[in-house]
DSSP file (Angstrom, degrees, kcal/mol; ACC not computed):
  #  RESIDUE AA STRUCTURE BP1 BP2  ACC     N-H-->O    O-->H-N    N-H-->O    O-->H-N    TCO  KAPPA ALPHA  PHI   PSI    X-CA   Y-CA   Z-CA
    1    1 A X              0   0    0      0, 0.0     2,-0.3     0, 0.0    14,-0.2   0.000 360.0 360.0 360.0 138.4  103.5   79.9  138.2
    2    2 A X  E     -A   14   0A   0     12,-0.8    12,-2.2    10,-0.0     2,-0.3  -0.967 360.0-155.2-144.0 154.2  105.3   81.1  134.7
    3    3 A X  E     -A   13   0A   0     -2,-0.3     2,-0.2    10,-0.2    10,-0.2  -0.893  11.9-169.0-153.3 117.1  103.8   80.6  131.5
    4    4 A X  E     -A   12   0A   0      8,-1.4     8,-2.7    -2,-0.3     2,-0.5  -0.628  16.2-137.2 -93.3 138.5  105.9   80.4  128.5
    5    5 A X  E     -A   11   0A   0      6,-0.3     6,-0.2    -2,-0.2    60,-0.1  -0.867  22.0-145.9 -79.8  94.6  105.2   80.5  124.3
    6    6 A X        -     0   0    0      4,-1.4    -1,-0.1    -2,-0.5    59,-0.0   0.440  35.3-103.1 -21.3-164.6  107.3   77.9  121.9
    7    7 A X  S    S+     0   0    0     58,-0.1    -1,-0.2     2,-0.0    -2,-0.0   0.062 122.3  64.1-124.6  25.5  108.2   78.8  118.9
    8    8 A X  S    S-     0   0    0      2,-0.2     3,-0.1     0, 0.0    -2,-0.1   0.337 119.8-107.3-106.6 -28.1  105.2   76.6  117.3
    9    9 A X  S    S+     0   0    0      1,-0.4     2,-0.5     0, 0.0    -2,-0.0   0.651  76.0 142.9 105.6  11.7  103.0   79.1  119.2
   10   10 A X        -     0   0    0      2,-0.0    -4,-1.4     1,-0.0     2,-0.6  -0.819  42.3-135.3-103.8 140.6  102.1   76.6  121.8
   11   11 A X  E     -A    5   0A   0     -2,-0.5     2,-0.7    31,-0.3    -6,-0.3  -0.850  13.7-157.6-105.0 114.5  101.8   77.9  125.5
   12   12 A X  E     -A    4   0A   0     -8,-2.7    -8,-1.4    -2,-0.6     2,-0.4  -0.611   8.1-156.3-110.0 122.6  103.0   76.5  128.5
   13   13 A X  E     -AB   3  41A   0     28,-2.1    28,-3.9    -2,-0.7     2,-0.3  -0.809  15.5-167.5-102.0 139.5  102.1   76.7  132.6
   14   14 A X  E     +A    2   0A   0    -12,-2.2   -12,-0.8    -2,-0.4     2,-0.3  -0.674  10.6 173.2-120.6 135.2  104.5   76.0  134.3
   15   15 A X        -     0   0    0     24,-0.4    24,-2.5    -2,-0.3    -2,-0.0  -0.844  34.8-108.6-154.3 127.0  103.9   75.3  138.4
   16   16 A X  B     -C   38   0B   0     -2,-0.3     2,-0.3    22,-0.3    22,-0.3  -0.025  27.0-137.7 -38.9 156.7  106.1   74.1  141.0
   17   17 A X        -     0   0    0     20,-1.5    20,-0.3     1,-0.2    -1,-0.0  -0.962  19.1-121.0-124.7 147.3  105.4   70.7  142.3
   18   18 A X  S    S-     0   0    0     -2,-0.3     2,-0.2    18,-0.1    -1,-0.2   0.980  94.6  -1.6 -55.2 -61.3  105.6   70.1  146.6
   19   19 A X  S    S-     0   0    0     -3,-0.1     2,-0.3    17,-0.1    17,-0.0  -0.643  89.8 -84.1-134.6 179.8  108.6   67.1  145.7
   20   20 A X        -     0   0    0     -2,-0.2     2,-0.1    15,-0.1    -2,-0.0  -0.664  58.4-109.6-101.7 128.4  110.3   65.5  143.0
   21   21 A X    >>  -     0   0    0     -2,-0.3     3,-2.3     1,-0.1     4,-1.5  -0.515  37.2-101.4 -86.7 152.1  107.8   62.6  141.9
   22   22 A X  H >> S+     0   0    0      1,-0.3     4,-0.7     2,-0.2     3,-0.6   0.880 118.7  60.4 -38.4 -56.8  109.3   59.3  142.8
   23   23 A X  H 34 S+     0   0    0      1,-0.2    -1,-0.3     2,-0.1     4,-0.2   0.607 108.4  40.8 -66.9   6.0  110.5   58.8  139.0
   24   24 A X  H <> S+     0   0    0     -3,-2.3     4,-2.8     2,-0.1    -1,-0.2   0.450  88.1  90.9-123.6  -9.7  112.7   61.7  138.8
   25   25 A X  H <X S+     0   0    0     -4,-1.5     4,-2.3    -3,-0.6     5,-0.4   0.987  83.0  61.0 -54.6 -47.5  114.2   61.4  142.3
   26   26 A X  H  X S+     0   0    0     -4,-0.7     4,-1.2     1,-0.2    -1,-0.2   0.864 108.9  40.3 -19.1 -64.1  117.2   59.3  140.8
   27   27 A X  H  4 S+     0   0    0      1,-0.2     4,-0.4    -4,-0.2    -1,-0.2   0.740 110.5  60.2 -82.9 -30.9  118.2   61.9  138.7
   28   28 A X  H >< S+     0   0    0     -4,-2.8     3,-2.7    -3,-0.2     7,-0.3   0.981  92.7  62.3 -40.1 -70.8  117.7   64.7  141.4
   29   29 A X  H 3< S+     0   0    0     -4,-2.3    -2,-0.2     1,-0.3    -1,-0.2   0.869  98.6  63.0 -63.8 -29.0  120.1   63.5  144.0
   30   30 A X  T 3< S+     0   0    0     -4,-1.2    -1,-0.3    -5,-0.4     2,-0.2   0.619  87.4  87.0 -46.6 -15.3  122.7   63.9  141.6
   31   31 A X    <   -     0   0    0     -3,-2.7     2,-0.6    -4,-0.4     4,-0.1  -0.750  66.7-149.4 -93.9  99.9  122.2   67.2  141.4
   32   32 A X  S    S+     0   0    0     -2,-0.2     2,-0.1     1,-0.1    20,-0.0  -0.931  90.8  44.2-147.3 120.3  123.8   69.9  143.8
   33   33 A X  S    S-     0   0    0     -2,-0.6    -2,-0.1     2,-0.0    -1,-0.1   0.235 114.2-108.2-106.6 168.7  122.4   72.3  144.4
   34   34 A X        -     0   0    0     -2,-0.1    19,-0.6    -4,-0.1     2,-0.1  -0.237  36.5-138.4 -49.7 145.5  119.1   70.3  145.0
   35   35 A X  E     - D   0  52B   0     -7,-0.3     2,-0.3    -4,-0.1    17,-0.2  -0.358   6.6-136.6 -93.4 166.0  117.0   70.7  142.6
   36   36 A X  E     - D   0  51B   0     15,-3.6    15,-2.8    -2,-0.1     2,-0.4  -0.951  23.4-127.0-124.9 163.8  113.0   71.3  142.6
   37   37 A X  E     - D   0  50B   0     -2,-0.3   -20,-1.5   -20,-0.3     2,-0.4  -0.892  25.4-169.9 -90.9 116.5  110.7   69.6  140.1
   38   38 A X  E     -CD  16  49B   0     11,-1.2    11,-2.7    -2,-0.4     2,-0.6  -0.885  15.4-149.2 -55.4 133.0  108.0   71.5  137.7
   39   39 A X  E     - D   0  48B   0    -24,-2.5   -24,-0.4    -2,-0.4     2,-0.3  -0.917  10.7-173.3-131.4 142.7  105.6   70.6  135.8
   40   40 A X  E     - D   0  47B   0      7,-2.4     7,-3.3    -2,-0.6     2,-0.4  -0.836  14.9-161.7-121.2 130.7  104.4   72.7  132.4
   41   41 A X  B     -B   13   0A   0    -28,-3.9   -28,-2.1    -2,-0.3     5,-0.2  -0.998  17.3-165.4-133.6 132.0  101.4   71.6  130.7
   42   42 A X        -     0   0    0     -2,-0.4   -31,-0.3     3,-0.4     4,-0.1   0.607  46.2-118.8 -30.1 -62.6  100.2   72.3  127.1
   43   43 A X  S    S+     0   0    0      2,-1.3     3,-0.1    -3,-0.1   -31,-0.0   0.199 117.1  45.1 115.2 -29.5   97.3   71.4  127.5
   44   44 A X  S    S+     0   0    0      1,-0.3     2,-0.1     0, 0.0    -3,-0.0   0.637 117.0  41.8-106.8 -60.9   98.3   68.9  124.9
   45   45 A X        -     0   0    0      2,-0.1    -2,-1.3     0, 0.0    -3,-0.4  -0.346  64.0-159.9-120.5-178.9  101.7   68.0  126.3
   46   46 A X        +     0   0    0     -5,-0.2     2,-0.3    -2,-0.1    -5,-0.3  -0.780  14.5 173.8-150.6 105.8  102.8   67.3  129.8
   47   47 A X  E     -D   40   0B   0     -7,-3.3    -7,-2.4    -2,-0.2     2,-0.3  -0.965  25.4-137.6-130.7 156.2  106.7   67.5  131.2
   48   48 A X  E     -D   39   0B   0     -2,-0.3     2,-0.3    -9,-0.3    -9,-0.2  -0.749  26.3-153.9 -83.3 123.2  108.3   67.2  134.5
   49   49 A X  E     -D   38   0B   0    -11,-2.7   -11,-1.2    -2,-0.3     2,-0.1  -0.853  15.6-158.0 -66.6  49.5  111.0   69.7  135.0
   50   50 A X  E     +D   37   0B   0     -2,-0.3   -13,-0.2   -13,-0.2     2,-0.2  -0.566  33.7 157.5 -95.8 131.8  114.2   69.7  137.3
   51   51 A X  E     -D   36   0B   0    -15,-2.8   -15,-3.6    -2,-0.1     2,-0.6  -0.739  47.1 -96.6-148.2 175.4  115.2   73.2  137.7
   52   52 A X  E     -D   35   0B   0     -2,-0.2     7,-0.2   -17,-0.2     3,-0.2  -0.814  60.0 -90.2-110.4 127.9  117.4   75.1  140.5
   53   53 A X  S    S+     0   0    0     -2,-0.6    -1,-0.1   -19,-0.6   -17,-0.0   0.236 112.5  52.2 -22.7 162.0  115.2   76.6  143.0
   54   54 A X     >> +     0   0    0      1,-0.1     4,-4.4     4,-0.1     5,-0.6   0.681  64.9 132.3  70.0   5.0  114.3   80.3  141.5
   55   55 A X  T  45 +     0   0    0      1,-0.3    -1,-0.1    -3,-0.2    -2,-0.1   0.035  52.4  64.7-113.2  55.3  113.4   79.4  138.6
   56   56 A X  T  45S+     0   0    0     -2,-0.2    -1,-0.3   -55,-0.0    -3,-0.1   0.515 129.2  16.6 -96.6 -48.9  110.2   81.3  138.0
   57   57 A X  T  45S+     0   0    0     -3,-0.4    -2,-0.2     3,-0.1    -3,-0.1   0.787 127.3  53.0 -95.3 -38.2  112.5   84.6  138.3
   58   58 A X  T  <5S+     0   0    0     -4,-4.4    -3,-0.2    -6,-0.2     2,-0.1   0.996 101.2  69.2 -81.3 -62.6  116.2   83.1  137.7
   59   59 A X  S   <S-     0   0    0     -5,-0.6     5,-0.1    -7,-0.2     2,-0.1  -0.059  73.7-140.0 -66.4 114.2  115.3   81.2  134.3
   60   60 A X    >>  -     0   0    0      1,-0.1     3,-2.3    -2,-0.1     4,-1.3  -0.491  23.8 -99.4 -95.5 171.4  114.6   82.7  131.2
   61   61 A X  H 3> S+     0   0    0      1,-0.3     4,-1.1     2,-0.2    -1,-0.1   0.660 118.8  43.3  -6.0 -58.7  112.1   82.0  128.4
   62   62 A X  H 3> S+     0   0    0      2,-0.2     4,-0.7     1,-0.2    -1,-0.3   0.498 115.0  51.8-101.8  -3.0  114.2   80.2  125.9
   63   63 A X  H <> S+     0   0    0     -3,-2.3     4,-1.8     2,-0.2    -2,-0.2   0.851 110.8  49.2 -57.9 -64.3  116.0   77.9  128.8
   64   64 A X  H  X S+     0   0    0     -4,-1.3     4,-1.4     1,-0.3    -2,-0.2   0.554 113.8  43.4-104.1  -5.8  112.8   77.0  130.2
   65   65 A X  H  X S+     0   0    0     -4,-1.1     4,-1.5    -5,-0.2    -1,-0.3   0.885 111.6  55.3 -83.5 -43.6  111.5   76.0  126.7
   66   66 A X  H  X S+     0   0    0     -4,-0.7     4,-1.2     2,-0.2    -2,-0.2   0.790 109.9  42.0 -12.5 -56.1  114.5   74.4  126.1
   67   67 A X  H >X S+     0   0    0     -4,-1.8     3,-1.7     2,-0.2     4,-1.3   0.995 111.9  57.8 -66.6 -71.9  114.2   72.0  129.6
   68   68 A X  H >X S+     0   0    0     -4,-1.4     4,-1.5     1,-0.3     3,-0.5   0.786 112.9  44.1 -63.0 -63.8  110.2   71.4  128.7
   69   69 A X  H 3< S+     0   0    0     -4,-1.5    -1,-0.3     1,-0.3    -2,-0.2   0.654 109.3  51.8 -75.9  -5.6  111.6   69.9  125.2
   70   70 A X  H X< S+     0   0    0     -3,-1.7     3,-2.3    -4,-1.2    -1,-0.3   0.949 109.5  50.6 -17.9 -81.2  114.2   68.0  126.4
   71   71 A X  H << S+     0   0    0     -4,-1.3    -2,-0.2    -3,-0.5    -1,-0.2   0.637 100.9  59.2 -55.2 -26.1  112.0   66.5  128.6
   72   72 A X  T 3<        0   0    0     -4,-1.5    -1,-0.3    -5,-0.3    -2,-0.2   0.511 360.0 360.0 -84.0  -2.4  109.5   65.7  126.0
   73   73 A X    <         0   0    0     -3,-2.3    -1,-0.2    -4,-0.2    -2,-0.2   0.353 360.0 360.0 -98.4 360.0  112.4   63.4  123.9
């Protein structure tokens, strides 16, 4: 679990998910190395993640708010 701040001030938990939900597998297998799925909630907001394994420790801050808005377009 990681829990991040925008730049709006908005805060986000972040949690691994067991698999990559059915609608993101597509984009997954492309992926190498495999990837794992997250998902960061608002509270507010909701996204699914794909991120390279590590990436509680490996990712920083402003990448992983980066991915969550990405995901949210």
């Amino acid at each position: 679990m990681r829990t991040v701040r925008d730049a709006q001030g908005m805060n986000w938990i972040c949690l691994e998910l067991p698999e990559v939900p059915a609608d993101q597998q597509a984009a997954a297998a492309g992926m190498q190395p495999a990837p794992v799925a997250i998902e960061c909630n608002s509270g507010a907001d909701r996204a699914v993640v794909l991120v390279a394994e590590g990436w509680d420790e490996a990712l920083s801050d402003e990448a992983l708010i980066e991915s969550i808005q990405r995901a949210l377009r």
